[in-house]
DRENDO-1510 file (C-alpha; in Angstrom, 1 decimal, always signed):
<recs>
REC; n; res; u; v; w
REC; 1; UNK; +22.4; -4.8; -4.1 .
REC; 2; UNK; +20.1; -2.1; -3.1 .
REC; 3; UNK; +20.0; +0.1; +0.3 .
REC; 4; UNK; +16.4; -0.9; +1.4 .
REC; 5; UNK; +15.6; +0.4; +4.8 .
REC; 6; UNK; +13.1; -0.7; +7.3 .
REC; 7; UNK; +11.1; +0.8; +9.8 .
REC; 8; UNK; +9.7; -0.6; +12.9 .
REC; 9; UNK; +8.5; +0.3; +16.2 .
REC; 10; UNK; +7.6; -2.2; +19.3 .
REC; 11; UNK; +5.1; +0.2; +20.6 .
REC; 12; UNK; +2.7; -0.2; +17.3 .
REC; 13; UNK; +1.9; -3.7; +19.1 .
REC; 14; UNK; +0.0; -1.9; +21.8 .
REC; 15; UNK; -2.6; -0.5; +19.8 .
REC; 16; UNK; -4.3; -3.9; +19.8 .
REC; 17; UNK; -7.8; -5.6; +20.5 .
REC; 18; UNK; -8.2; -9.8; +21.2 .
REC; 19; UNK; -10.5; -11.0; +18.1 .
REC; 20; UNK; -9.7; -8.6; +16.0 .
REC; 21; UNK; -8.1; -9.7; +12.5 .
REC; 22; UNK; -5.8; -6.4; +12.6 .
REC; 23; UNK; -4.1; -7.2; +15.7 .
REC; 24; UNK; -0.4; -7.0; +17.1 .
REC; 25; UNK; +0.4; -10.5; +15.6 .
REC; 26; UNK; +0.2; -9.2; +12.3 .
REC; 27; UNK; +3.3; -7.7; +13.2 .
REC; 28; UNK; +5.0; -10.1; +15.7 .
REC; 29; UNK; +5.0; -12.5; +13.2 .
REC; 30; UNK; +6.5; -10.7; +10.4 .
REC; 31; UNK; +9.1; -9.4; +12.7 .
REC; 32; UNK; +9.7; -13.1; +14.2 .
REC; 33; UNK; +10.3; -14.1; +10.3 .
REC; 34; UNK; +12.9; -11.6; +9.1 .
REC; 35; UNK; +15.2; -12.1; +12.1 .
REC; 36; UNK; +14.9; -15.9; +11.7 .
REC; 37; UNK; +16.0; -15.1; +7.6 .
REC; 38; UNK; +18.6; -12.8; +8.8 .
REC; 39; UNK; +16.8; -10.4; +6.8 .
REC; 40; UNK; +16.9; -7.5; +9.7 .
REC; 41; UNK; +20.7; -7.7; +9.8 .
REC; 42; UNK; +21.2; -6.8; +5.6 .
REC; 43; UNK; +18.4; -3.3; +6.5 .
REC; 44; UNK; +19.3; +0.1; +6.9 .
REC; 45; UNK; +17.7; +0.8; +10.1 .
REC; 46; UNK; +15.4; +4.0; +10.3 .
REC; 47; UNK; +14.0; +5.3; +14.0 .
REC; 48; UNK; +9.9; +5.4; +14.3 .
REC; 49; UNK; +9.3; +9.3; +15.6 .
REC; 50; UNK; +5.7; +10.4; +16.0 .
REC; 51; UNK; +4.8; +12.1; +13.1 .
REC; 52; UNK; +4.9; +16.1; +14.0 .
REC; 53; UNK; +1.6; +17.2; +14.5 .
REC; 54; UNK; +1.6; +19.7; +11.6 .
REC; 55; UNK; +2.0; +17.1; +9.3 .
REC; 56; UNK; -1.0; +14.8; +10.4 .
REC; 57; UNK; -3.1; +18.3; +10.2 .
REC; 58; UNK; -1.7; +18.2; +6.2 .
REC; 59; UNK; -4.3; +16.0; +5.7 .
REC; 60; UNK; -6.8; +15.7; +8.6 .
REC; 61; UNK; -9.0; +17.9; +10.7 .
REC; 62; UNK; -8.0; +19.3; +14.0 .
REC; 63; UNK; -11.7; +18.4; +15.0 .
REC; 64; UNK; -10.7; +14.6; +14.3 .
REC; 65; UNK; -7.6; +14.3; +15.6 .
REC; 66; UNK; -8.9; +16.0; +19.0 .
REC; 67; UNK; -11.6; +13.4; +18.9 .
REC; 68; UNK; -9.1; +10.4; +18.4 .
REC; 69; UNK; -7.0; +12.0; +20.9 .
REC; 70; UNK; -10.2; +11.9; +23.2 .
REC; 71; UNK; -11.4; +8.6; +22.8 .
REC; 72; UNK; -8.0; +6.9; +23.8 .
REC; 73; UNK; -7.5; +9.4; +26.7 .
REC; 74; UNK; -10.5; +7.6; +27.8 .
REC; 75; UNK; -9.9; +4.8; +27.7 .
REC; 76; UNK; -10.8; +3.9; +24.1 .
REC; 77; UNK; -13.8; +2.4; +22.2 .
REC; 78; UNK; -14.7; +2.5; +18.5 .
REC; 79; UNK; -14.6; +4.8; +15.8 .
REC; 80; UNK; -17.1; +2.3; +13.9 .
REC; 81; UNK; -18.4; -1.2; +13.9 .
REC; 82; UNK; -14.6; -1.8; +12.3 .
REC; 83; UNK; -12.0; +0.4; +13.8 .
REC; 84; UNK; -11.4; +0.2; +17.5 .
REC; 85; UNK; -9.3; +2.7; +19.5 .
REC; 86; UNK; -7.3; +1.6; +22.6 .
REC; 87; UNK; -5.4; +3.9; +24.8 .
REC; 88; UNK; -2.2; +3.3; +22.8 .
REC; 89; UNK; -3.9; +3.8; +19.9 .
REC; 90; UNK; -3.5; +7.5; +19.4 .
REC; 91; UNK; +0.3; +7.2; +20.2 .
REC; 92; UNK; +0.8; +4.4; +18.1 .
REC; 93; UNK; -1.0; +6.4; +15.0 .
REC; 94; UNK; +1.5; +9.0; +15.4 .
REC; 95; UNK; +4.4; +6.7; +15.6 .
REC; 96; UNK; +2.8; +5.1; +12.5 .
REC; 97; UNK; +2.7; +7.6; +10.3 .
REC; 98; UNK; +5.5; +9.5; +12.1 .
REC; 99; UNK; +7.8; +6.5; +11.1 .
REC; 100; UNK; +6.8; +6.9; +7.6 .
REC; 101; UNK; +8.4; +10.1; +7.1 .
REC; 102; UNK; +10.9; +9.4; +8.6 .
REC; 103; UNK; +11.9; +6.8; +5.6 .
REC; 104; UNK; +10.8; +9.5; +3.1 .
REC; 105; UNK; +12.8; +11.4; +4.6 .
REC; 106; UNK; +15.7; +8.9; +4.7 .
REC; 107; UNK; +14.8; +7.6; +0.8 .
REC; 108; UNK; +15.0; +11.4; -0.3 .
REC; 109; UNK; +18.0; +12.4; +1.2 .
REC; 110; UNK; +19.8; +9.1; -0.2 .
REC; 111; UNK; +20.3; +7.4; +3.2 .
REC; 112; UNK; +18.7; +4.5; +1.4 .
REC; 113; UNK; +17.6; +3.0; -2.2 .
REC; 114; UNK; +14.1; +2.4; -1.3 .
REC; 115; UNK; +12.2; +0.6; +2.2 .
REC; 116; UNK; +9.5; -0.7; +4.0 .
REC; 117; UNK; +7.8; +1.2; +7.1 .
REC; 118; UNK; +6.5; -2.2; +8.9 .
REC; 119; UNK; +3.7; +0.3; +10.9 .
REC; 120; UNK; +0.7; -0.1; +12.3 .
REC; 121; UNK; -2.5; +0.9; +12.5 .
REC; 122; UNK; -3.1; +1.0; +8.5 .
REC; 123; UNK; -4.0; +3.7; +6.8 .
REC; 124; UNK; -5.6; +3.7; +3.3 .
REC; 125; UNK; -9.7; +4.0; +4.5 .
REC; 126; UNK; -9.2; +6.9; +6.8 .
REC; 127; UNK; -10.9; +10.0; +5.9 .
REC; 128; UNK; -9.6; +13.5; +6.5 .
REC; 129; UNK; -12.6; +13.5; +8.8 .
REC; 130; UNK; -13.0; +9.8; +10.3 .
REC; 131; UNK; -10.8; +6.8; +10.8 .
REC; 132; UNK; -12.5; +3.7; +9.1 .
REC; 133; UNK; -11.8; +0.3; +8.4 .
REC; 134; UNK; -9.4; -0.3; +10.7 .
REC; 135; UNK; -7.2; +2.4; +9.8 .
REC; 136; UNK; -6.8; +5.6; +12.3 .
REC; 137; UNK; -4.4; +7.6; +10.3 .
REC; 138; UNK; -3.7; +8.1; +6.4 .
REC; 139; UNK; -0.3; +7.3; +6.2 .
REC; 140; UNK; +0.6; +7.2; +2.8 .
REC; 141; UNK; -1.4; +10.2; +1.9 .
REC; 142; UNK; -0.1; +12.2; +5.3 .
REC; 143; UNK; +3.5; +10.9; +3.7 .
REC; 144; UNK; +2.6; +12.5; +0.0 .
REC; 145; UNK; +2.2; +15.9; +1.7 .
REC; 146; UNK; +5.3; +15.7; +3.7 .
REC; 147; UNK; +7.8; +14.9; +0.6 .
REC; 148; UNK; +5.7; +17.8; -1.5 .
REC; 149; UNK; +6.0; +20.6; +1.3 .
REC; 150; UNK; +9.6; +19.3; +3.0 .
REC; 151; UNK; +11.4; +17.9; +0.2 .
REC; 152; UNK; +9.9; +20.2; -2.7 .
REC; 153; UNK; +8.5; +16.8; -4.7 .
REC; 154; UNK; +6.0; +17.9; -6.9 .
REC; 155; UNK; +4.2; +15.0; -8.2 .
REC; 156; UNK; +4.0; +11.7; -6.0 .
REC; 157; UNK; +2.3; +8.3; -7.3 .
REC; 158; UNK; +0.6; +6.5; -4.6 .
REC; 159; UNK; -0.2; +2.8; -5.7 .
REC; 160; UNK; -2.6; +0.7; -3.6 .
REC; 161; UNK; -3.0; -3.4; -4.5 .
REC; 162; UNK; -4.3; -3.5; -1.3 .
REC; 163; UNK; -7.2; -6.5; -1.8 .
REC; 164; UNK; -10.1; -3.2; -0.4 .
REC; 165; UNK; -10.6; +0.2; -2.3 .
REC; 166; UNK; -8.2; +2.7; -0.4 .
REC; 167; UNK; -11.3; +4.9; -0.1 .
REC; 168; UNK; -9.3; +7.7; +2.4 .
REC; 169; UNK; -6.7; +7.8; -0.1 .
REC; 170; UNK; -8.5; +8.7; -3.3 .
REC; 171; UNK; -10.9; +10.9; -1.2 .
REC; 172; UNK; -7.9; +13.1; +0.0 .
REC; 173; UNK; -6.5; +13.5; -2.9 .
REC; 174; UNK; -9.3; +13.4; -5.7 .
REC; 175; UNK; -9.1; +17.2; -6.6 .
REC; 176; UNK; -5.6; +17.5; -6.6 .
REC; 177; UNK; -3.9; +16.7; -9.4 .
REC; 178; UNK; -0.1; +16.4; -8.1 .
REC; 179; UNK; -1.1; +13.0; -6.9 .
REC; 180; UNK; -1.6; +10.4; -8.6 .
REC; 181; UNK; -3.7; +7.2; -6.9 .
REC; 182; UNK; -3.7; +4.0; -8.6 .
REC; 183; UNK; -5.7; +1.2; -7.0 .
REC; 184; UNK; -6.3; -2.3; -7.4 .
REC; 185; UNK; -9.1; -3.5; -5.6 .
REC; 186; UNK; -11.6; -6.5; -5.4 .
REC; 187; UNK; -15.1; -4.7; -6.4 .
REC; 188; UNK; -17.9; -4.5; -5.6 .
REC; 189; UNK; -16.3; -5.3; -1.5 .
REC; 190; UNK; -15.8; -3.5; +1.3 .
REC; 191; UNK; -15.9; -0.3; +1.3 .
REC; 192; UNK; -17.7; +0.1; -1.7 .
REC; 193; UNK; -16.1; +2.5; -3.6 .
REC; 194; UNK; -13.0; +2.5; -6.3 .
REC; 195; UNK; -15.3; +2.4; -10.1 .
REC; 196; UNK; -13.6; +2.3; -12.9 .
REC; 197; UNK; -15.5; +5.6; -13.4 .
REC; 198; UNK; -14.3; +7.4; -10.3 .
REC; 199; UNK; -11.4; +9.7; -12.0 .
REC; 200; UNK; -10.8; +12.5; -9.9 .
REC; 201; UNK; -12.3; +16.0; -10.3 .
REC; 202; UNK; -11.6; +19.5; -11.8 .
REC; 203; UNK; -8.3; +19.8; -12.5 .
REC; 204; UNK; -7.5; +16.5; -11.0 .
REC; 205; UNK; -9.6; +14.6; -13.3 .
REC; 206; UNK; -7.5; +11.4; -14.9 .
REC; 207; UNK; -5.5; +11.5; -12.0 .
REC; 208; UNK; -7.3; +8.7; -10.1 .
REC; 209; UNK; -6.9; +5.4; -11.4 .
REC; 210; UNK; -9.2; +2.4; -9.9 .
REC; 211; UNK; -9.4; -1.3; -11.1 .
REC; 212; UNK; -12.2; -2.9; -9.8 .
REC; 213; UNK; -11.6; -6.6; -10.1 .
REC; 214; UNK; -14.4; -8.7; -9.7 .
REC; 215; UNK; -13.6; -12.3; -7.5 .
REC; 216; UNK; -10.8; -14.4; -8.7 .
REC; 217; UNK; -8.4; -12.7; -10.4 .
REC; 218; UNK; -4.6; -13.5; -9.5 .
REC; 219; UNK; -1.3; -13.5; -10.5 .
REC; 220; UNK; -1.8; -12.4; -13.8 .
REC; 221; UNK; -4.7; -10.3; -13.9 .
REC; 222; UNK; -2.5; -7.9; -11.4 .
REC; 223; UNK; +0.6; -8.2; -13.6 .
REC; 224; UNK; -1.4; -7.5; -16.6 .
REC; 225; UNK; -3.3; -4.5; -14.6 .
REC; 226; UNK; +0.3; -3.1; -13.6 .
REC; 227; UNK; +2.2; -3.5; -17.3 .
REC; 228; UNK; -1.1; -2.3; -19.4 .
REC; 229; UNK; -2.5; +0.6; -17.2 .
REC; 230; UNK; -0.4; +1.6; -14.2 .
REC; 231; UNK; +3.0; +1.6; -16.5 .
REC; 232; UNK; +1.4; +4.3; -19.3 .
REC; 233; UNK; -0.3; +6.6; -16.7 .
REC; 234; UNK; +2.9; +6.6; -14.9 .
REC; 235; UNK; +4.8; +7.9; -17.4 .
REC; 236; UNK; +2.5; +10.2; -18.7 .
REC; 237; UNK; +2.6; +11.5; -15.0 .
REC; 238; UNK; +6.2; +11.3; -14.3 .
REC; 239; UNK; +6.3; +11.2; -10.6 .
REC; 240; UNK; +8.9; +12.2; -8.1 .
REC; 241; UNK; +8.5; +9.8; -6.3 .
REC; 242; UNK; +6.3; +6.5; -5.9 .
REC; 243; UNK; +4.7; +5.0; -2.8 .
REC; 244; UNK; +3.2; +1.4; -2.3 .
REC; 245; UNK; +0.4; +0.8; +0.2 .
REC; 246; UNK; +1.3; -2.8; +0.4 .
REC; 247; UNK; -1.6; -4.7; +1.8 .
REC; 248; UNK; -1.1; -8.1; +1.2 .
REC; 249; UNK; -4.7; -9.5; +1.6 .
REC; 250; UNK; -5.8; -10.2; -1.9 .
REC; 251; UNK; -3.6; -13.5; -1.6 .
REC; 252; UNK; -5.7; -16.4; -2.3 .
REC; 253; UNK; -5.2; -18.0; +1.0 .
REC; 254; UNK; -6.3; -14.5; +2.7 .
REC; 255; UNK; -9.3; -14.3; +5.2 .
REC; 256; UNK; -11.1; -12.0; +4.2 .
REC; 257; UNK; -11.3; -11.6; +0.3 .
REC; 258; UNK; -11.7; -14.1; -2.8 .
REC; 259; UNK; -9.0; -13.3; -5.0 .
REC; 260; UNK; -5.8; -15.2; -6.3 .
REC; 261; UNK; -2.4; -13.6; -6.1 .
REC; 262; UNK; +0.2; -15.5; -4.6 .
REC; 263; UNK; +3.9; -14.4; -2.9 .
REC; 264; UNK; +5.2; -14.9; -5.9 .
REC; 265; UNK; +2.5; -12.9; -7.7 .
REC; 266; UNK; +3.0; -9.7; -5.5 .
REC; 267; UNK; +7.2; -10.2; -5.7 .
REC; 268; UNK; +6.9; -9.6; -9.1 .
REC; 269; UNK; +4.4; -6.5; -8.8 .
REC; 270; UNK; +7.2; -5.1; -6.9 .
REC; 271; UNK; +9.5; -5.6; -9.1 .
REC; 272; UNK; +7.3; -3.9; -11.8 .
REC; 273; UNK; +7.4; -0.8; -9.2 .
REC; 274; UNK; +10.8; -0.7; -9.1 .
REC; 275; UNK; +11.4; -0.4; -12.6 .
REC; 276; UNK; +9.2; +1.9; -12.7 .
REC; 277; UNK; +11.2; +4.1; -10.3 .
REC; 278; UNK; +14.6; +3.6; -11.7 .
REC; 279; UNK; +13.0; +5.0; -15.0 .
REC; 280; UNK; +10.9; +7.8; -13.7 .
REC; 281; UNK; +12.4; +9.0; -10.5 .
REC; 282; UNK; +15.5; +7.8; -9.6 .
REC; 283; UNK; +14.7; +4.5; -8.1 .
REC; 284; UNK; +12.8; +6.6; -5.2 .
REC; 285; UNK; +10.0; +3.7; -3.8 .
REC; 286; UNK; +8.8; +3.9; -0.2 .
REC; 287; UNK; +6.6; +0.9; +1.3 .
REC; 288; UNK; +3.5; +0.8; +4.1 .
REC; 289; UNK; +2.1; -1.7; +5.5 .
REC; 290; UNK; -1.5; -2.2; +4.7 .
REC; 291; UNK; -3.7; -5.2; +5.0 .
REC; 292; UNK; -3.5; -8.8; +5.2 .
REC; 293; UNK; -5.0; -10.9; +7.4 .
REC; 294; UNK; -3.3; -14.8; +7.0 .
REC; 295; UNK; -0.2; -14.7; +9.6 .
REC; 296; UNK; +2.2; -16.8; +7.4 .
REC; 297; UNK; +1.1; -15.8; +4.2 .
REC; 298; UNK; +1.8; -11.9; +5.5 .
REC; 299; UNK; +5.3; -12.4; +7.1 .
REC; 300; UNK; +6.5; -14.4; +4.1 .
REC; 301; UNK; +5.0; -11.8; +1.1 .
REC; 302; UNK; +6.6; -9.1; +3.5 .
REC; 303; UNK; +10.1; -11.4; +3.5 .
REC; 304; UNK; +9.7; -11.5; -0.4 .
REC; 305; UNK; +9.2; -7.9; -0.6 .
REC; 306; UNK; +12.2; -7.0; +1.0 .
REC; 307; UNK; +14.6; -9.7; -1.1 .
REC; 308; UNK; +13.0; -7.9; -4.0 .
REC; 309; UNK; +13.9; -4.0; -2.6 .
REC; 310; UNK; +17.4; -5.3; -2.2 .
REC; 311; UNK; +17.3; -6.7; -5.4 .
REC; 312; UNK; +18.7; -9.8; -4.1 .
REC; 313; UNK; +19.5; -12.6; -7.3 .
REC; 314; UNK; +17.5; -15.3; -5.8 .
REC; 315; UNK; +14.1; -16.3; -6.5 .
REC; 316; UNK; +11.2; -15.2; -4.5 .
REC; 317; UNK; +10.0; -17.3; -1.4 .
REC; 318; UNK; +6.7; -18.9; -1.7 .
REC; 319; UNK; +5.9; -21.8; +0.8 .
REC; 320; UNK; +2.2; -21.4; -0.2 .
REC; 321; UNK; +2.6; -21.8; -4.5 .
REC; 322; UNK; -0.1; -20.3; -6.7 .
REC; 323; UNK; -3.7; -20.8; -6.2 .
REC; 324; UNK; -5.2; -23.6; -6.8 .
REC; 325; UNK; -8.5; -22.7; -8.6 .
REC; 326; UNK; -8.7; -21.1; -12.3 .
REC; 327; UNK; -8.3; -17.3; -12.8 .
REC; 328; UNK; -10.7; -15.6; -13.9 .
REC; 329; UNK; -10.2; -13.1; -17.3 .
REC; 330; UNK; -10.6; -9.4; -16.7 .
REC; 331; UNK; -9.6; -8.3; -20.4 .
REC; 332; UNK; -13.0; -6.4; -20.9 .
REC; 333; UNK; -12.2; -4.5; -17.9 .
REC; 334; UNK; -8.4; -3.3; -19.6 .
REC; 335; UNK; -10.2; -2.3; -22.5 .
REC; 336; UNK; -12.9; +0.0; -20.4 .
REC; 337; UNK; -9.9; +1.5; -18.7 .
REC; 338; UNK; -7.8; +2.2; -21.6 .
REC; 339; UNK; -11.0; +4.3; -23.2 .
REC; 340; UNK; -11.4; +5.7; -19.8 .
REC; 341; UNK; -7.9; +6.8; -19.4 .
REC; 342; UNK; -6.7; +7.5; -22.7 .
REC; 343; UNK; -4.3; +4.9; -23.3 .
REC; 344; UNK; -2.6; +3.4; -26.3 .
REC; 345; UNK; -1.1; -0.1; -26.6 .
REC; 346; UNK; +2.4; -0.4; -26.6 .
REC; 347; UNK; +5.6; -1.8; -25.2 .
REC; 348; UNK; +6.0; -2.6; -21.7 .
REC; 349; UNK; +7.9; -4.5; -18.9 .
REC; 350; UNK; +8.0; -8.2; -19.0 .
REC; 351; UNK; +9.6; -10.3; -16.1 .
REC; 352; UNK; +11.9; -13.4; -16.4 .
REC; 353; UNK; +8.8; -16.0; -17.0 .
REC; 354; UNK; +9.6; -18.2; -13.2 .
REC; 355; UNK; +8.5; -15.4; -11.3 .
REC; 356; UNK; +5.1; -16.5; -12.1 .
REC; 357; UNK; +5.5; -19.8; -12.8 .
REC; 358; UNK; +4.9; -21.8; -9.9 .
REC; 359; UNK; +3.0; -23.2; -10.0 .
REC; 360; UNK; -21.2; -6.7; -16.0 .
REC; 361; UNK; -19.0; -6.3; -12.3 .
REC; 362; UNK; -16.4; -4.6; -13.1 .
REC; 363; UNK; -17.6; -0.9; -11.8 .
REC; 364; UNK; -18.0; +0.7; -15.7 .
</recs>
């Protein structure tokens, strides 16, 4: 049974607004869930800090975080049509991001296996510049930085299967080339970005990885995205260490998007992760919270993901069973991405078949 850690902090629930789908229920709920599970009581606790304010300036400007700083200080308003700022919301940015790395931390130095920073506001659209889409800070990429430049990692992989393009993520990181961003993404959808052709530039180039599915793909489209591309680039990259923006809104019961993956589906993407860090570096796999916008679906794919970080024997929990309506077939798209990337067919990981069974728009 693995160490898996969680982080959590009560004051994230203040950065809130009444109407908004990324609210302080997201949270609540999930929270509510694993202590009903007993799940809380089998976690390696890890203390939400503020991030140090070097670290945030790793990856955004001193002009924006002033003006963040600003905005709540008065009383808050909105950074766009999207992304609203209360007066907590600065605060509970730094506490997001700052309880982050604080499991990095806690994951590098071995305290724990792997974990799950439960934080809010998300992070994956926020420029270096601009906070966007409901996300104020850019927590996985301000976490990148600090295991590079405090822990002396030189090659992180971010992975996003977050159901929207993590647009801040690539954009941070799209000329450097010891990071390496793999996304998942309904496309074309919010925010618009995340082609098959986006790569990454100079001596970055290959190093951004997007797979724009169109509407309707599910469990095994992902799967198939995760054992036929993200599995070969991996290796090829061989990173230190691997971190999930874990947005769980491209479940078919979700809101605000139109594709198929159920709890079960996303437990066994996770489990793909996993073995692809106990190959490539050393089991080291940190989670943050993303998207996801269906209470129940979110606190129970959240439940899943941690009985999967533990590696607990059971099966995965999923109330809500696949979805009902046919998947649509996205094997054109694999075969653009393996040209685009360089990839050659081979072996890769297969999971125990009853994970899964219960049961041109592609950007080119």
């Amino acid at each position: 049974m693995n160490r898996t850690a969680i982080v959590y902090d009560s004051y994230n629930l203040r950065h809130t607004l009444e109407g908004h789908p990324e609210n302080y229920r997201r949270l609540k709920l999930v929270m509510e869930l694993l202590a009903e599970e007993g799940m809380l009581d089998n976690l390696v606790s890890v203390p939400s800090t503020p991030a140090p304010i070097e670290a945030v300036l790793a990856v955004h400007t001193p002009q924006y975080l002033d003006r963040l700083q600003a905005v709540a200080r008065h009383g808050g308003g909105h950074l766009d049509a999207d992304t609203y700022v209360t007066p907590d919301s600065y605060e509970a940015a730094l506490r997001a991001a700052g309880g982050l790395l604080n499991l990095v931390d806690a994951v590098l130095w071995r305290q724990a296996d792997n974990g799950f920073a439960l934080v809010r506001p998300p992070g994956h659209h926020a420029l270096a510049y601009q906070g966007m889409g409901f996300c104020l800070f850019a927590n996985a990429a301000i976490a990148a930085r600090w295991a590079q430049r405090h822990h002396g990692i030189d090659r992180v992989l971010i992975v996003d299967f977050d159901v929207h393009h993590g647009n801040g993520t690539q954009d941070i990181f799209y000329k450097d080339p010891s990071v390496l961003f793999f996304s998942t993404h309904q496309f074309p959808f919010y925010p618009g970005t995340g082609a098959a052709t986006e790569l990454g530039a100079d001596k970055a180039y290959g190093t951004t990885v997007n797979v724009p599915f169109p509407p309707h793909v599910g469990d095994k489209g992902y799967l198939d995205a995760f054992q036929r591309i993200l599995a070969p680039v991996a290796r090829r990259f061989r990173p230190q260490l691997i971190i999930l923006s874990a947005g769980f809104d491209a479940h078919w019961l979700d809101p605000l998007a139109s594709m198929g993956v159920s709890t079960a589906g996303y437990a066994a993407l996770v489990q793909e992760l996993m073995s692809l860090a106990d190959e490539l570096c050393g089991g080291r796999l940190v989670c943050v919270l993303e998207g996801g916008y269906h209470l129940q679906v979110l606190a129970n794919a959240v439940l899943t993901t941690f009985q999967v970080l533990r590696s607990e024997s059971m099966r995965p929990i999923d109330p809500f069973g696949p979805s009902p309506a046919d998947e649509r077939s996205v094997q054109h798209l694999f075969g653009q991405l393996k040209m685009l990337h360089n990839i050659r067919d081979g072996a890769y990981y297969s999971l125990p078949s009853h994970w899964l069974d219960w049961g041109d728009e592609f950007g080119i």
